[in-house]
N, C-alpha and C positions, 0 to 999 in steps of 0.2 A: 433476264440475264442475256437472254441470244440478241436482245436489240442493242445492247453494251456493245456485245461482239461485235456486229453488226457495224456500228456506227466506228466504230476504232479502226476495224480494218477497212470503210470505206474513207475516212480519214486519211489513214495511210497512204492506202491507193491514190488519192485525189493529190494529197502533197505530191507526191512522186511522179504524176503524169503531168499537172502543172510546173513544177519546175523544169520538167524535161520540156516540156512543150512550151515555157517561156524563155529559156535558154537555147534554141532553135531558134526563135523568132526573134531574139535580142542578138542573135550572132547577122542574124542574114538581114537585118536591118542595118545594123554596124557594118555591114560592108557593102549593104549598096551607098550608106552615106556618104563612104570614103569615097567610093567611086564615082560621085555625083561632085563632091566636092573636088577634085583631079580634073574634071571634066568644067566645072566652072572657073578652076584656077586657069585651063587654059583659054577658054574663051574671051575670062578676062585680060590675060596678056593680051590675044590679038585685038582685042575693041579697044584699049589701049594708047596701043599702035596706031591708030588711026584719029580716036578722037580725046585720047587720053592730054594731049596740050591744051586743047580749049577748057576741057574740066583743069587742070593744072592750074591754069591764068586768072578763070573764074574763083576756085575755090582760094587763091594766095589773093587776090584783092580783098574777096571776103574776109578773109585771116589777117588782113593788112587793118582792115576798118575795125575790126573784134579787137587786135591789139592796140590800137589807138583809142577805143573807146576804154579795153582795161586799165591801160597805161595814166591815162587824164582822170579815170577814178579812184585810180590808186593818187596821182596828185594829191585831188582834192582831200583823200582821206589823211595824207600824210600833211598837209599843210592844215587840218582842223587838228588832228593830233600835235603838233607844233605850237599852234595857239592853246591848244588848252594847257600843256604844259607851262607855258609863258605864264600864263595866269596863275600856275599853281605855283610857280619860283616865286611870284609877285607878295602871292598870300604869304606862302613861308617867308618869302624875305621881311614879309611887314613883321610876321611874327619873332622872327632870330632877330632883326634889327631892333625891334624895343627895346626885349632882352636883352641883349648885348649893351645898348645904351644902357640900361637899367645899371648892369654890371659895371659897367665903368665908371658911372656919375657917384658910385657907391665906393668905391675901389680910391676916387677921385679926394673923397668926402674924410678917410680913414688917412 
């Protein structure tokens, strides 16, 4: 019975020192990251300022060849969707047009 006790109240104890002792170390990590990130926000203005046009130039031609290569895939995707449609009016056309014939040679006959 006293190992019950025993194990309950270090239970207790242990919840209660670890939450306190991870809620310390979750608080003062949470603010050095803010402060690190402040502190990278301004470095990166200033590198920027200096060499931020040549990345500019580089990454929008990049972005220029990416969109040219979507843009002619999308083409191609939409001009094979176009033909296959075509194809499929052709079928149903063959299909309605018989019928239709059918209907009137009959219509024709009466």
């Amino acid at each position: 019975m006293s190992q019950k006790d025993g194990f309950a109240s270090g239970f207790l104890l242990g919840t209660i020192v670890g939450g306190v002792v991870g809620g310390v170390l979750g608080s003062v990590l949470a603010s050095r990251r803010e402060n690190s990130s402040e502190d990278e926000t301004i470095a990166d203005v200033a590198v920027e300022g200096k060499k931020g046009k040549r990345r500019q130039m580089r990454s929008a031609a990049s972005e220029d060849l990416e969109m040219e290569s979507a843009r002619r895939s999308l083409e191609d995707k939409i001009a094979q969707l176009n033909a296959t449609i075509d194809d499929v009016r052709d079928q149903l056309g063959n299909v309605n047009g018989s019928s239709s014939q059918g209907e009137s040679a009959v219509s024709q006959d009466s």
